[in-house]
C-alpha positions as CSV (number, residue, x, y, z in Angstrom):
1,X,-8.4,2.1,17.6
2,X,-10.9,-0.8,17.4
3,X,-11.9,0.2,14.0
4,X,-8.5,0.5,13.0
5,X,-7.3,-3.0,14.2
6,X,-10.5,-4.0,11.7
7,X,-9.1,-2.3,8.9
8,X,-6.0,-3.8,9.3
9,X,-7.8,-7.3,9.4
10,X,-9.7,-6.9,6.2
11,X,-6.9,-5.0,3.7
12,X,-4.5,-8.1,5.3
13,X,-7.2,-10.9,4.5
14,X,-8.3,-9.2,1.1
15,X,-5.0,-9.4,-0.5
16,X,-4.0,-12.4,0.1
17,X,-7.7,-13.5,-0.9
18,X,-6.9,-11.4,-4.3
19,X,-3.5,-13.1,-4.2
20,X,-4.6,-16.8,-4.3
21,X,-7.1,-16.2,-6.7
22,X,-4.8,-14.8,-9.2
23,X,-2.3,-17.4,-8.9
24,X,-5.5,-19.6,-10.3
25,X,-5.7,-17.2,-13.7
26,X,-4.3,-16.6,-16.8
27,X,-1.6,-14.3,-17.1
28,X,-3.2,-10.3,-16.7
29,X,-1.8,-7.2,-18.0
30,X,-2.5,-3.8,-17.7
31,X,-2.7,-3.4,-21.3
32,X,-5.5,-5.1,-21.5
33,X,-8.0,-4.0,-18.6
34,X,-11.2,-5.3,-20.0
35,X,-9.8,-8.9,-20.2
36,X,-8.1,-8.3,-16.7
37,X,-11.5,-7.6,-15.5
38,X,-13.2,-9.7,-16.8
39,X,-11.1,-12.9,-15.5
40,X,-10.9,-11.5,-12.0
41,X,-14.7,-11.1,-11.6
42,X,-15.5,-14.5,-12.5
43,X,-13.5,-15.7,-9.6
44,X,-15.3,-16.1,-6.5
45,X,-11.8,-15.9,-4.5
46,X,-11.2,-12.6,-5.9
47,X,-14.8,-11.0,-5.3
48,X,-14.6,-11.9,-1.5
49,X,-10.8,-10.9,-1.4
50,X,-12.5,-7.5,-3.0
51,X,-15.5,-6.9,-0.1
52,X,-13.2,-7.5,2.3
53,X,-10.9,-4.7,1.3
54,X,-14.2,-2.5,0.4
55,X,-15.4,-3.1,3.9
56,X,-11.4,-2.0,5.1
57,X,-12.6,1.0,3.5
58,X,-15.3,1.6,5.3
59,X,-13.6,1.0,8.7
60,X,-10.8,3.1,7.3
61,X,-13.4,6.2,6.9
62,X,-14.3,5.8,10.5
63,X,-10.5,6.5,12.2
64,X,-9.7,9.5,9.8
65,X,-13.1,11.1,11.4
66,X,-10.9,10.3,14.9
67,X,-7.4,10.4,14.7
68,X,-4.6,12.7,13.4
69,X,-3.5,11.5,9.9
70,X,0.5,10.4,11.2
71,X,-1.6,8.5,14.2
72,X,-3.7,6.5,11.3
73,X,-1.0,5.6,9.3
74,X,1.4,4.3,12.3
75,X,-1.6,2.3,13.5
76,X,-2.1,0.6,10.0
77,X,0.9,-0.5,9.0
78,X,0.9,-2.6,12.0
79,X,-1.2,-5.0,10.0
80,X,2.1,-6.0,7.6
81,X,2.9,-8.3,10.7
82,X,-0.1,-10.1,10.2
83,X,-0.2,-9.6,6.1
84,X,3.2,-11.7,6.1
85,X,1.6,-14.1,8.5
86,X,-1.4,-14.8,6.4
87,X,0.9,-14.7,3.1
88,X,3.6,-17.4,4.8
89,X,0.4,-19.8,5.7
90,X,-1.9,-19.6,3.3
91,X,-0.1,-19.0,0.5
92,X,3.2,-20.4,1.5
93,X,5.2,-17.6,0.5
94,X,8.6,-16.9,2.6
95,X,11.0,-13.9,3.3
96,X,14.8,-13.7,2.9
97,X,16.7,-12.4,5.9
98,X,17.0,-9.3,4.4
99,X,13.7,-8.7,3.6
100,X,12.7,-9.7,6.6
101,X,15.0,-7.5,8.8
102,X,13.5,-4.8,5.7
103,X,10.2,-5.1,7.0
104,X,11.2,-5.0,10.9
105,X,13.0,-2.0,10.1
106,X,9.8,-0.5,8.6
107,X,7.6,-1.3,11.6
108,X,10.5,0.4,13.8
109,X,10.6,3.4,11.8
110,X,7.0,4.2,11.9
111,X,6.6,3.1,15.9
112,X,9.2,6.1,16.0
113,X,5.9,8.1,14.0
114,X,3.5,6.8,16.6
115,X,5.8,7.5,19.5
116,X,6.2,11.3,18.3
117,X,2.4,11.7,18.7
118,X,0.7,13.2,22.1
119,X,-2.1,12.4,23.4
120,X,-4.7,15.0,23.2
121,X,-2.1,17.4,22.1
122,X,-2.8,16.6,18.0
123,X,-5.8,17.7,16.3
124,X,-7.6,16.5,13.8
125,X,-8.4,18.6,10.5
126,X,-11.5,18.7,8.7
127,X,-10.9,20.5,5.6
128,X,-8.1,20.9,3.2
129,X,-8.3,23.8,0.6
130,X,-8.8,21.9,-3.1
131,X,-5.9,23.9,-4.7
132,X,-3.3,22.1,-2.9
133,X,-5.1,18.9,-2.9
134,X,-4.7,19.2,-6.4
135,X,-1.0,20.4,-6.4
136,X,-0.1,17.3,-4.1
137,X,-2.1,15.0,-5.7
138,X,-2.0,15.3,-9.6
139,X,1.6,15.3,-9.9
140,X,1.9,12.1,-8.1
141,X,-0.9,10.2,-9.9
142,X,1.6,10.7,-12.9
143,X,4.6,10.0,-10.8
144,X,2.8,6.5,-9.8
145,X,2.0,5.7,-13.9
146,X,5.2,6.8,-14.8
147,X,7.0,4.3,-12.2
148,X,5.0,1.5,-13.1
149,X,5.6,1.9,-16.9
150,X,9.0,1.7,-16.6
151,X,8.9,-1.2,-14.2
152,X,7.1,-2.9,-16.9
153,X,9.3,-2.0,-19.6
154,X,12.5,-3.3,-17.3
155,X,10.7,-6.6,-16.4
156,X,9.8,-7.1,-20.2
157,X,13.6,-7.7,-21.1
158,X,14.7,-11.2,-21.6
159,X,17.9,-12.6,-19.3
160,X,16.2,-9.9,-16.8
161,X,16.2,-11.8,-12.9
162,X,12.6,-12.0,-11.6
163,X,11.7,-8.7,-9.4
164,X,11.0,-8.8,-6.1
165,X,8.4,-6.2,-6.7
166,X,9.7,-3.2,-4.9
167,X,9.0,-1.1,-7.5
168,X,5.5,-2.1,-8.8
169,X,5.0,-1.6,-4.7
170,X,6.0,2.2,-4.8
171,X,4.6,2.9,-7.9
172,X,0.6,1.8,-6.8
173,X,1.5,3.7,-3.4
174,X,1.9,6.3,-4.6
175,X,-2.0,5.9,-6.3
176,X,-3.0,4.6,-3.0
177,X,-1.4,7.5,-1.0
178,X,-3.8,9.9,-3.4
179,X,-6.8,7.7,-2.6
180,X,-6.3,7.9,1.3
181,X,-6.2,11.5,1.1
182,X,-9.2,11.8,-0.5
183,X,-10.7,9.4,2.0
184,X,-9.5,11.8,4.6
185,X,-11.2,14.5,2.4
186,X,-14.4,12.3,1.9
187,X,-14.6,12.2,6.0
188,X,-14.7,15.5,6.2
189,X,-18.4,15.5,4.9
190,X,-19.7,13.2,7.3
191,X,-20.0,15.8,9.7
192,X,-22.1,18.2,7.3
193,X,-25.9,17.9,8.8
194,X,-28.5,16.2,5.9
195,X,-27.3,13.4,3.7
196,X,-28.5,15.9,0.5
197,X,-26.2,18.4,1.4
198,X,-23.2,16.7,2.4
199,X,-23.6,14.8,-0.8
200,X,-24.0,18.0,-2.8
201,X,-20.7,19.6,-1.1
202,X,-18.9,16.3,-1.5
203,X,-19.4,16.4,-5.2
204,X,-18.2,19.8,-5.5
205,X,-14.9,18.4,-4.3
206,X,-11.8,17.3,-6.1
207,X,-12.5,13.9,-4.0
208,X,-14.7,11.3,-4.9
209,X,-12.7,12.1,-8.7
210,X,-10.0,11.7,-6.9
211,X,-10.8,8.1,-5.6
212,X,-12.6,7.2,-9.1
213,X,-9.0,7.7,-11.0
214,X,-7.4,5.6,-8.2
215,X,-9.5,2.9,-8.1
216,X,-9.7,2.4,-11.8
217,X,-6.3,2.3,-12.3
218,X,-5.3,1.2,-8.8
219,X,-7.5,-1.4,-9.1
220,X,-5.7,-2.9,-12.7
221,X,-2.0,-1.8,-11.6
222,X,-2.2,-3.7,-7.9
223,X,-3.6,-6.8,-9.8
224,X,-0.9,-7.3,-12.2
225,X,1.6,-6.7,-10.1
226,X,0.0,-9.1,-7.5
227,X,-0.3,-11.6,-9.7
228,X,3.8,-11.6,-10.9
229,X,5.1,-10.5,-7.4
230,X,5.3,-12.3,-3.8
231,X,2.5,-10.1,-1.5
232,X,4.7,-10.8,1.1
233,X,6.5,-8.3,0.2
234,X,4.6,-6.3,-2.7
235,X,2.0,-5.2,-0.3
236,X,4.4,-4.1,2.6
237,X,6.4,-1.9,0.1
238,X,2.6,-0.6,-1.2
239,X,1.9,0.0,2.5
240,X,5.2,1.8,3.4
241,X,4.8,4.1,0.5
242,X,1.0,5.3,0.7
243,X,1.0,5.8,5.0
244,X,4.5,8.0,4.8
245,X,2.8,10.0,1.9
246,X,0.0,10.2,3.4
247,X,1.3,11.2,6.8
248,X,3.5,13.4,5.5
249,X,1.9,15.1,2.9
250,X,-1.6,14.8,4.2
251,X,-0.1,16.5,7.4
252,X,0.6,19.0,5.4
253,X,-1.9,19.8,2.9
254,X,-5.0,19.2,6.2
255,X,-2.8,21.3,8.3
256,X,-2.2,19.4,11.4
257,X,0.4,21.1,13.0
258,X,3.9,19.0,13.8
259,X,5.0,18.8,16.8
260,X,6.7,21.4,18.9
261,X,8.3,19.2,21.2
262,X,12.0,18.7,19.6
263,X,12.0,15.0,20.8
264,X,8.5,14.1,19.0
265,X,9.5,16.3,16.3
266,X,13.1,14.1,15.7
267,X,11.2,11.1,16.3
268,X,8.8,11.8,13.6
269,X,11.5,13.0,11.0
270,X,13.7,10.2,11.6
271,X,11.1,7.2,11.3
272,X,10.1,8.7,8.1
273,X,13.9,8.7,7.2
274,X,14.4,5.6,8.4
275,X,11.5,3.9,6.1
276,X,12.2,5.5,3.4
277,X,15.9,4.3,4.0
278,X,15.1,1.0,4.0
279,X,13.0,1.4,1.0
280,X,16.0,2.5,-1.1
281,X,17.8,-0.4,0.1
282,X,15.7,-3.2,-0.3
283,X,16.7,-6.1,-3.1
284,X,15.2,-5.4,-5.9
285,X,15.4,-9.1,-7.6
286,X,15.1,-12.3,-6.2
287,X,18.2,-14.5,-6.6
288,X,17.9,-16.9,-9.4
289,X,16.9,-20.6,-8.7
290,X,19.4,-22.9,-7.8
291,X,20.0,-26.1,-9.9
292,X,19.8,-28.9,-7.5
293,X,22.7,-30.5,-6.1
294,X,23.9,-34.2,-6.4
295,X,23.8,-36.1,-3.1
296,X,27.5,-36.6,-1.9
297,X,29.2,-39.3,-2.5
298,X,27.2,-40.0,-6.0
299,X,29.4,-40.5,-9.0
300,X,29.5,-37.8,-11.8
301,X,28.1,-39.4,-15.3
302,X,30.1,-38.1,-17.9
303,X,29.2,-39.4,-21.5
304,X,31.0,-42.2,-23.4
């Protein structure tokens, strides 16, 4: 739990490190990563916003070598509460009403996941068998690319009202959901006795590829959609998508049985309804800005 909380800490405080310091930059793109790269490692900002998510990471390794996958995930996306904190003081970013009763909705939904869990009833998988690793994961990687391109294609059209960034959110969750299962996989080799051979086994995997394809492009996608969308609401979305993939599907694939209580069992079901609801439903632009209006009472120049 502890180490979870700390996860939470450092993925909160690293984005909205990553955040401020691209507001600071030129304008990045994904199609062109060198440049990308290049700016956002010569920003001091963004390399401590960077080791603090790394050291998330680390913390994150740590509760998948404890806890069920659905129990990890309900127990990180607590830390949007204190993401939207950080974002509305540090970076002065605020929520609509909507989005706001959005990301309430969200936290409900996946209390509902937490609540379905019992207490030294769930177990906790080792080992998932690479064929359906790869069945899971490879079609979503393309999924995630696909999404994005076309987000970028719709945003590119003139006239076109500023997105909120729901689905540049869904799109690198997708990556991210990938890349927490094979940090769920990479966990599993921290049991194996010697360093030598856990290391050998672990390169035999599908894993550490895995988390080199999503933090390549992971790493370029989250960026530049962080950079043109509010993380008060980019990262939530991000968040939503890659815990109810990964509780879901990593459920699945590591085998960790569902429950066999029917009241867990609807509880589960229906908060992963319910987010995934919401995330249908969420505004997809912001409004346009409104023209300032004249104080009352002021006369309206007209020309002579």
């Amino acid at each position: 739990m502890a180490a979870a909380l700390l996860a939470n800490t450092l993925y909160s405080l690293g984005f909205v490190l990553e955040k401020r310091a691209l507001t600071a930059l030129p304008e990045v793109s994904i199609r062109q990563p060198a440049r990308l790269l290049r700016l956002v490692l010569g920003s001091p900002l963004w390399i401590g916003g960077s080791l603090a998510l790394a050291a998330g990471f680390a913390a994150q390794l740590v509760v998948y070598r404890t806890l069920p996958i659905a129990a990890a995930q309900g127990i990180f996306v607590s830390g949007l509460v204190l993401l939207v904190l950080l974002s509305a003081r540090l970076l002065g970013e605020e929520t609509s009403g909507r989005e706001r009763y959005a990301l309430g909705a969200i936290l409900a939904a996946l209390l509902m996941v937490v609540l379905s869990l019992r207490e030294g009833a769930e177990t906790v998988s080792r080992a998932a068998p690479y064929p359906l690793i790869l069945l899971v994961c490879v079609p979503s990687l393309a999924l995630g690319v696909w999404l994005y391109n076309s987000a970028e294609r719709r945003a590119r059209h003139r006239h076109r009202l500023p997105t909120t960034g729901v689905e540049y959110g869904v799109a690198v969750g997708l990556l991210y959901g990938v890349s927490s299962l094979a940090i769920k996989g990479v966990s599993s080799y921290l049991t194996t006795s010697g360093p030598v051979g856990a290391l050998l086994d672990l390169l035999r995997s599908p894993y550490p590829y895995l988390l080199l394809f999503t933090g390549a492009f992971g790493l370029v996608m989250s960026q530049a959609a962080l950079q043109r969308c509010r993380a008060s609401l980019i990262v939530p979305v991000c968040t939503t998508v890659t815990c109810l993939y990964t509780a879901v599907l990593g459920t699945l694939s590591f085998g960790e049985a569902l429950p066999e209580d029917p009241l867990r069992l609807a509880l589960r079901i229906a908060g992963t309804a319910l987010a995934i609801a919401v995330l249908l439903f969420m505004p997809r632009h912001d409004p346009p800005a409104r023209s300032p209006q004249p104080p009352i009472g002021a006369k309206e120049l007209t020309p002579p």
